[in-house]
Every structure is written in C-alpha cells, then in structure tokens.
C-alpha positions as CSV (number, residue, x, y, z in Angstrom):
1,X,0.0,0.0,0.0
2,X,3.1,2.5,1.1
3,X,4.6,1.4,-2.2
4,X,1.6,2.2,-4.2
5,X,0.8,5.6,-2.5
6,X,4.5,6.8,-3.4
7,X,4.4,6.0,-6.6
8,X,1.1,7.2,-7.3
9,X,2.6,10.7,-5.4
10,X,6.0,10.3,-7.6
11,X,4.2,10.8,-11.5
12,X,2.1,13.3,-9.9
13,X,4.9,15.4,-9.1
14,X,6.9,14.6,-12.6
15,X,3.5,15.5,-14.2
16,X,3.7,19.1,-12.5
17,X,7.4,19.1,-13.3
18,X,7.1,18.4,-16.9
19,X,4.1,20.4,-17.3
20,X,5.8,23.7,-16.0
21,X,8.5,23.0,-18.3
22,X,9.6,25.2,-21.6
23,X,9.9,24.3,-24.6
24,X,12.5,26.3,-25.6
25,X,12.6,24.5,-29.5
26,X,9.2,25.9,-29.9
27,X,10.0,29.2,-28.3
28,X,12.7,29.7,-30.7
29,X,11.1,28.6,-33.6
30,X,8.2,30.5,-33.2
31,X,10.4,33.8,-32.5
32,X,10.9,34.9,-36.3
33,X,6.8,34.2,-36.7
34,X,5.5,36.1,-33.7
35,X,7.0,39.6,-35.0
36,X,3.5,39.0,-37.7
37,X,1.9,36.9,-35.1
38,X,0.2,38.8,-32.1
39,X,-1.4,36.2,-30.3
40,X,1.5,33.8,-31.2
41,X,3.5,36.5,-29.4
42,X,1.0,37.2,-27.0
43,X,0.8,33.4,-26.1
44,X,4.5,33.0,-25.8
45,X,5.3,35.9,-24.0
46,X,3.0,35.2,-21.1
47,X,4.0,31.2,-21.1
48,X,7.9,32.9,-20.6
49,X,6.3,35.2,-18.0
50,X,5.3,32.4,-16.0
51,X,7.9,30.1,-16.3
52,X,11.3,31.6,-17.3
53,X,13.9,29.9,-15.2
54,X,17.2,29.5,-17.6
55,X,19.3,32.5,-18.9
56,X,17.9,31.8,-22.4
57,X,14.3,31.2,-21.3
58,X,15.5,35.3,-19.5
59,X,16.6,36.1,-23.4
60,X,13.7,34.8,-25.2
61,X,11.3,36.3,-22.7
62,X,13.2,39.8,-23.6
63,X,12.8,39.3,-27.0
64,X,9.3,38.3,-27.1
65,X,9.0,41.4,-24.8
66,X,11.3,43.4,-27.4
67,X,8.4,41.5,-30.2
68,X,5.3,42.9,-28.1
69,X,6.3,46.5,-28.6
70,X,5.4,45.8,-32.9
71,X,2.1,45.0,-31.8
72,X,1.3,48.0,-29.7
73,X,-0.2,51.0,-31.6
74,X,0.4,53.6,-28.9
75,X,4.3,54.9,-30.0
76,X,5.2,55.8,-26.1
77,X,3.8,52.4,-25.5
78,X,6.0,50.8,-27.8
79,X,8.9,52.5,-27.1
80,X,8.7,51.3,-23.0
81,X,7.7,47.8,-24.2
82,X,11.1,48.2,-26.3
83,X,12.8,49.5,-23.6
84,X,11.7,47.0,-20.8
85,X,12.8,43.7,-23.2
86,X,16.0,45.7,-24.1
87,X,17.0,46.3,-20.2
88,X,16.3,42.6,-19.4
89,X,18.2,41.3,-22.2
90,X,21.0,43.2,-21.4
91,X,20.6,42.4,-17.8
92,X,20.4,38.6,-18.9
93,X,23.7,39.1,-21.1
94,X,25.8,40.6,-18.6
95,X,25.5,37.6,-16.0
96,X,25.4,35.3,-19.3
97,X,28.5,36.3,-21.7
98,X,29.1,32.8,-23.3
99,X,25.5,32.2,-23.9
100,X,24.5,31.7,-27.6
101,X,20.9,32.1,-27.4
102,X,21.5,35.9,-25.9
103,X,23.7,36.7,-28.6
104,X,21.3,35.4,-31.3
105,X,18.7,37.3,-29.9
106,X,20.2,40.8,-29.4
107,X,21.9,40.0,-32.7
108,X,18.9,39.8,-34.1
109,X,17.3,42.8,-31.8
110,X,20.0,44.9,-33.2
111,X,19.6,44.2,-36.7
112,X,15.9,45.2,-37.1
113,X,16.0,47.4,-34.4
114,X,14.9,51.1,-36.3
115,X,17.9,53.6,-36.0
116,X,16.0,55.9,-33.7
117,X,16.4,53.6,-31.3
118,X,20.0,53.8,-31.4
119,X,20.3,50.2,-30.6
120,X,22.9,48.5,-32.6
121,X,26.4,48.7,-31.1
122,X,27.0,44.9,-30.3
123,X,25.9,43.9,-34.0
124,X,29.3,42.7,-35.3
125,X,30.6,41.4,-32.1
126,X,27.2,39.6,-31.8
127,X,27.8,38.2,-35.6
128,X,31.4,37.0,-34.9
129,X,30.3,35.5,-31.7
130,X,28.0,33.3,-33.3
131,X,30.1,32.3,-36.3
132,X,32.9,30.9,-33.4
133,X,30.1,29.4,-31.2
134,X,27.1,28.4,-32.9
135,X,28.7,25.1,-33.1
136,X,28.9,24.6,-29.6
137,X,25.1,24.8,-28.8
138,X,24.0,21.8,-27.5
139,X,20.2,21.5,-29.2
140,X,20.9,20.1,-32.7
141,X,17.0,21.7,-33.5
142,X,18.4,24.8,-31.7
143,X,21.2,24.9,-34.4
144,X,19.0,24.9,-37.2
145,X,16.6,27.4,-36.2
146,X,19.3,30.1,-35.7
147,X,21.2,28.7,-38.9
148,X,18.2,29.0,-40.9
149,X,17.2,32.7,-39.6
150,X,20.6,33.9,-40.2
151,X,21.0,32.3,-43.5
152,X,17.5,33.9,-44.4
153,X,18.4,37.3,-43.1
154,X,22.2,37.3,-44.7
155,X,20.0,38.5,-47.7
156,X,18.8,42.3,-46.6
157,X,22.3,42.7,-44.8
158,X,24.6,45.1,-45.9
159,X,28.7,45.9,-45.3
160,X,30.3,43.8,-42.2
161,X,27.1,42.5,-41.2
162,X,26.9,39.9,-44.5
163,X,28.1,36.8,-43.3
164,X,30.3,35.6,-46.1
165,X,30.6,32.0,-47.6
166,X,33.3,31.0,-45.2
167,X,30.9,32.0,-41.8
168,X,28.2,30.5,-43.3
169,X,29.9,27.1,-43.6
170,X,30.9,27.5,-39.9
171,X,27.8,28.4,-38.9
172,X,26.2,25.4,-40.5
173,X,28.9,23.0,-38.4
C-alpha cells in the first residue's frame, strides 16, 4: 500500500514538473513568426512570463518582450515595451556572456531594431560570436533554427554584417 501511494505521489509530481516546463525548440522557432503573429506572441510571451527559469528562457522572454512592442499602436507604449525587453536582455547578457541564445537574440534585436532607437552597437561582435560558437550549442534543433534565420536574413544585410561563404559554412557545423 506504502509502495503504491508513493508512486502514485511520484508521477504526480513529474506531471507538475514536466508540465511547468519550456519548450524552448518551440519558443525559438516561433520567434521569427511572432513579430506577424500577435497572439503567437501574446501566447509566448505570457507562457515565458510564467515560467522563465534559464538565462535563455530570460533572453527569449526579452525578445518576445522586445516583439510585443510591434504590436502596440500607442508609440510611447511601444517604445517602453522596447525599452523593458532591451533592459532585461542586457541584464540577462551581462550575467550570461558565453551564452549563444542571448547573442542570437540581441543580434537579431539589433539588426531590425529602427535607427531611432540607437540600438545596434553589439551587432558585429554579436555576428562573430556566433560564427565561433554556434557550433557549440548543444540542441541540434536549436542549431537549425538560428542557422536557418541567419542564412534567411544574410539577404537584406549590408557591409560587415553579410556573413560571407566561409561563416556560413561554420555556422552550418
């Protein structure tokens, strides 16, 4: 009976566990989407809200923060929304400094961020951080997702910011 009741109590608690859980795959995948996607964004944003644990869970829930701010029509509205995603990723990178995730996202940040915003210092240090670490991340679907945007994105770049043939081929490793 003692057996029974603690097993019973044991996937009760996993259940929870699992259920609380992020999938970050998802989160990622549905980042370049949600910028079009309002309640995709909407949806993700309060799932991070409630659950963000991890430094990259902290990254994407700037970013879907930093994504909120687009669907806002109110322009001082947008700009804090903007402003509140911004100061957590930052936040997030300055404990984080190896972390790819944070540098794909304020990569990313930075390269559609508007030029009022005067948000784009980090964009080539960003670029060559990921071209030296993208390798290293240890989701293979992570890999892909960030591959694929930044392959999709190398085509509206301009200057320093193209990734040439050679950083493309380390940044499919």
């Amino acid at each position: 009976m003692g057996k029974r009741f603690f097993v019973c109590i044991f996937f009760v608690l996993s259940t929870i566990i699992c259920f609380g859980q992020i999938d970050i795959d998802k989160i990622r995948s549905d980042y370049s989407v949600a910028v079009k996607d309002k309640k995709l964004c909407e949806n993700n944003l309060k799932t991070l809200e409630s659950g963000a644990k991890t430094a990259t869970e902290q990254g994407y829930l700037a970013a879907y923060e930093i994504l909120w701010a687009k669907h806002k029509n109110n322009p001082f509205t947008k700009l804090s929304q903007f402003k509140k995603g911004k100061n957590r990723l930052e936040s997030v990178i300055s404990k984080n400094k190896d972390n790819i995730d944070l540098h794909f996202i304020r990569w990313s940040v930075q390269t559609h961020a508007p030029s009022f915003l005067d948000y784009h210092k980090d964009r080539l240090v960003d670029k060559n951080f990921l071209v030296q670490n993208l390798k290293k991340l240890p989701s293979q679907e992570g890999k892909k997702i960030i591959f694929k945007y930044l392959k999709e994105a190398n085509s509206y770049l301009k200057g320093d910011h193209v990734f040439t043939k050679d950083e493309l081929a380390e940044l499919s490793k």
